[in-house]
N, C-alpha and C positions, 0 to 999 in steps of 0.2 A: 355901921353903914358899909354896904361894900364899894368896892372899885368899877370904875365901866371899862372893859376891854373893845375895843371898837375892832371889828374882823370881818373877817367872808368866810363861809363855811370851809372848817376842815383846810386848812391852813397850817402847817406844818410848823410856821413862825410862831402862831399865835398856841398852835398845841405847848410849847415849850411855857409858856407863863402860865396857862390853864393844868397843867399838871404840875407846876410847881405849888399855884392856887390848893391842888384838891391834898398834896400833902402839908402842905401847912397850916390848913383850916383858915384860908383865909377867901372872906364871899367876895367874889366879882359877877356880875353882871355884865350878859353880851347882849347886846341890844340886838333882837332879832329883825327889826326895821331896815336895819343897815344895808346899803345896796353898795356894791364895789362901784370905784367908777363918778358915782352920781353925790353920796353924802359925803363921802370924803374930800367932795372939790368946792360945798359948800361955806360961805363968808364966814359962817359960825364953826365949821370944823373949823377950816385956815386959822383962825385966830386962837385956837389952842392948839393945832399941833400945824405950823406953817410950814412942814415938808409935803404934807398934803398924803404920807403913808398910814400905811396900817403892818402891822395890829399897831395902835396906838392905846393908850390906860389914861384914863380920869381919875385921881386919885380920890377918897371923897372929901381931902379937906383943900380941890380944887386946885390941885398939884398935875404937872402933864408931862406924860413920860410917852418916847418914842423909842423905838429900837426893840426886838426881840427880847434880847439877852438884859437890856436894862431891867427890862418890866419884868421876865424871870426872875432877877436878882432880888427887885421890890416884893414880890409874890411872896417870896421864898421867905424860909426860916434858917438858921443858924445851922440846922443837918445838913438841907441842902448847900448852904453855899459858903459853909467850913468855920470851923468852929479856932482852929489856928492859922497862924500867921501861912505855914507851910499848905494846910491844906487849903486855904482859901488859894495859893498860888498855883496846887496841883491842877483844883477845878477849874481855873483861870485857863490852865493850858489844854487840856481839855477841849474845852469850851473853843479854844482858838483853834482845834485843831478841826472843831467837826467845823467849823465857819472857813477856815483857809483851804483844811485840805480834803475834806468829806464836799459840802458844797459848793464847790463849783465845778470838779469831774460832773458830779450828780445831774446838776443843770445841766452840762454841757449834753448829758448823754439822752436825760429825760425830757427837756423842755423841746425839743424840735417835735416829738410824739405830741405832744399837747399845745400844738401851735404858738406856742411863747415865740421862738425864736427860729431863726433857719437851720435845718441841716446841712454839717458838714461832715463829709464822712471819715476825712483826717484827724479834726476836732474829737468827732466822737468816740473813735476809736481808740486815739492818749485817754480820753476821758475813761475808756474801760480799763486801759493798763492801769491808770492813776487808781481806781475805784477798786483794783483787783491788790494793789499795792500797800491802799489805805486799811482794805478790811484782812490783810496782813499780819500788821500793826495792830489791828483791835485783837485778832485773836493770840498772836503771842502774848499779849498782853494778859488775858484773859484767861492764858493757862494756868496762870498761878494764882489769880485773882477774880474775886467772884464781882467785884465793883471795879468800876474805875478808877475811885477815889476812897480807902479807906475798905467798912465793914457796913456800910447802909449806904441805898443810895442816895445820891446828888445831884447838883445840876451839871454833871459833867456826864452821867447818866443819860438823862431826860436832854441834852442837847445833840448827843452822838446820836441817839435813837432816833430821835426827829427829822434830823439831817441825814439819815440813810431814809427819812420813810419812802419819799415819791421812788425809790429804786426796791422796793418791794411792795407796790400797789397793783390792782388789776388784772390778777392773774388767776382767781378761781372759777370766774365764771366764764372766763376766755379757756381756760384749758378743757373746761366741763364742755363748749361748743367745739374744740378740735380734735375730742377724744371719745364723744359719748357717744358717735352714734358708730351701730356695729350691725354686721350682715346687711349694709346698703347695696344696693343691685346699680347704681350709679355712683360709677367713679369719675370724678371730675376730672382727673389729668386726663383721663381715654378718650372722655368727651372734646377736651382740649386740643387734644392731639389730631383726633377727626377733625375738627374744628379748622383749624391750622393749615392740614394737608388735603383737606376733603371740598370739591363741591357743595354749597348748600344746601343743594337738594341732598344730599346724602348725609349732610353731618346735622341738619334738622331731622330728618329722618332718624338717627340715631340719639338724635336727643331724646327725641317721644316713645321709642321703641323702650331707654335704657331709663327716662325718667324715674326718679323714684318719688310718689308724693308723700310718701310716708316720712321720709328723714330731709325732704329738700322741699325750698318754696320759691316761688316765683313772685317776684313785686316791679311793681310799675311806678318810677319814680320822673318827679317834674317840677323843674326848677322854680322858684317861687317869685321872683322876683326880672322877670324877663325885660323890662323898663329901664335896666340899667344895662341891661348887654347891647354893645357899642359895635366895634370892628367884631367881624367873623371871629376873626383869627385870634383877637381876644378874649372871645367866649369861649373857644376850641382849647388855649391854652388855661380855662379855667377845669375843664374837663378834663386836661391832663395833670394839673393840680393835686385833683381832687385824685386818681388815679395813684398818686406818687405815694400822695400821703395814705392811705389805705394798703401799699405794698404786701404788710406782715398776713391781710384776707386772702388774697391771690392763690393759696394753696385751696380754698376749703370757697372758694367763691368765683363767680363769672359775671360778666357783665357786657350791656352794649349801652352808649350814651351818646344819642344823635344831635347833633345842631342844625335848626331847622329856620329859614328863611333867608335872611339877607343881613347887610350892615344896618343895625340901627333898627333891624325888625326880628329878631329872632327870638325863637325858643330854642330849651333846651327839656329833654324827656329821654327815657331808656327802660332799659328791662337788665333786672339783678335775677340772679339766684344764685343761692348760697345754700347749707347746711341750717336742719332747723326752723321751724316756725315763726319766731319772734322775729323784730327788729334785729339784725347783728351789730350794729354799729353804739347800741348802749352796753355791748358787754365790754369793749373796750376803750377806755379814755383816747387811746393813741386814734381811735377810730370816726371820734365823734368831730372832726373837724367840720367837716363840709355837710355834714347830713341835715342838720337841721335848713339849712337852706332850700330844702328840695321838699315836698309833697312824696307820702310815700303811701300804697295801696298797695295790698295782698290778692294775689288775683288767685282764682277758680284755675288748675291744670285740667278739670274734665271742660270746659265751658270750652266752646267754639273759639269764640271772640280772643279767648286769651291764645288760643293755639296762633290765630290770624295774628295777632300783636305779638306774637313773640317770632313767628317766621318775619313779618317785615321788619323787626329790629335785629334779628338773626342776619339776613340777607342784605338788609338797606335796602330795600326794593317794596313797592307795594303805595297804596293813597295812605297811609298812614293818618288818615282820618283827614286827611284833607289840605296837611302840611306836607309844606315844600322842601324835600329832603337838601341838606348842604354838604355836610361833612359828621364821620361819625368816628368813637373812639373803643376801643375792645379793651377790656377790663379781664386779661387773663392771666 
């Protein structure tokens, strides 16, 4: 019979037992039902695993184990997690090292990208010296040794690796959008620059003249959820938010994102362009914070209407379909 590992997808904690699973030939079962959040705070989890985390393991002779590295340990076989007194204490240390000193630089640097936690830019910056410090250490190490631990790998392996992952995640399809496109007739810092120091009559004017629709797109975005926006000015500071945390876009993307009516009656809507056809905000995790909250539409650059919608979000001026301009925010 096998094991149930209770997870959310792609979970770095939970990869460290599932790889220990696939080399020791032992079957577990991930319940694909599983919702973060919702099954885990159920009376029937709580009552086998009463921290209320995950990845958590059912054993199948109704045995309940929590913790990463425990349920690794259970997974595992004898290669992985030492076969003598000495090596079981090598991979022990190991093991502490990627949990003390691998994750929590890692956190510190990755989780403000991915909304977990706030940035801090003192914080994160030790956290690069630390992470630059640590993988150091792994390659001296490394020079004379092709494992961690011994001549085959272990769990001292499969824990280092796991624990560096979220700090090499997200970077193929994000480099392919700030690198692919070539001979574009629209360069966006010039745009910017006009932007900046120019009249709008002149720096719209230059937008349409230098457009490119071949490698750049234009979308129309609108908040979803307008019923909760309160004070002006804390709608205003949600749009500069969302601005902050998008920073790493700013070279290869533009933006205007208006708040429209009053306290306790407003909307929020804007005009993006960026690089590129698709959505840009599913190429990068650090990107996906605020986008799903908003409505998003790919407009027509020959069509009238979008020329109209993109000069009143360009200028702040115009009926805007009928909303009452308030205050607006530039995404440059």
């Amino acid at each position: 019979m096998a094991s149930t590992l209770y997870t959310y997808p792609n979970s770095f904690r939970a990869q460290k037992a599932l790889i220990a699973a696939q080399y020791s030939g032992t079957a577990v079962n991930v319940p694909e039902d599983f919702v973060l959040g919702e099954t885990n705070k159920t009376q029937e989890f709580l009552k086998k695993f009463p921290n209320g985390k995950v990845p958590a393991l059912e054993t199948p002779d109704k045995h309940y184990l929590s913790e990463s590295n425990a349920i690794a340990y259970y997974l595992g076989n004898d290669d992985l997690n030492g076969k003598t007194k000495l090596e079981k204490a090598q991979i022990l240390m190991w093991i502490n090292f990627a949990e003390s000193e691998i994750l929590p630089p890692s956190c510190t640097w990755t989780f403000p990208c991915l909304g977990i936690m706030q940035f801090n830019k003192q914080n994160t910056d030790k956290a690069k010296e630390d992470i630059k410090r640590v993988l150091k250490v792994l390659n001296d190490h490394l020079l004379t040794s092709t494992y961690l631990v011994g001549e085959r790998i272990t769990q001292a392996d499969i824990n280092v690796c796991c624990n560096l992952l979220t700090l090499y995640q997200i970077y193929d399809k994000l480099k392919h959008f700030l690198t692919c496109i070539v001979g574009c007739t629209f360069i966006m810092d010039e745009f910017k620059r006009v932007y900046s120091n120019e009249d709008e009559s002149v720096s719209i004017k230059y937008f349409w003249d230098k457009f490119d629709a071949e490698n750049y797109s234009i979308w129309f975005c609108e908040y979803l959820f307008p019923k909760e926006l309160t004070l002006t000015f804390m709608s205003c500071n949600l749009i500069g938010g969302m601005f902050q945390r998008l920073d790493k876009m700013r070279k290869n993307a533009f933006g205007s994102v208006c708040l429209f009516g009053e306290d306790n009656n407003s909307t929020i809507s804007g005009i993006w362009v960026w690089r590129g056809h698709e959505l840009a905000f599913t190429l990068s995790e650090d990107w996906q914070i605020d986008y799903e909250s908003y409505s998003w539409k790919k407009l027509d650059p020959s069509l009238p209407e979008t020329k109209k919608l993109v000069t009143e979000y360009l200028s702040w001026s115009g009926d805007f379909g009928g909303k009452k301009f308030n205050q607006g925010k530039i995404f440059k």
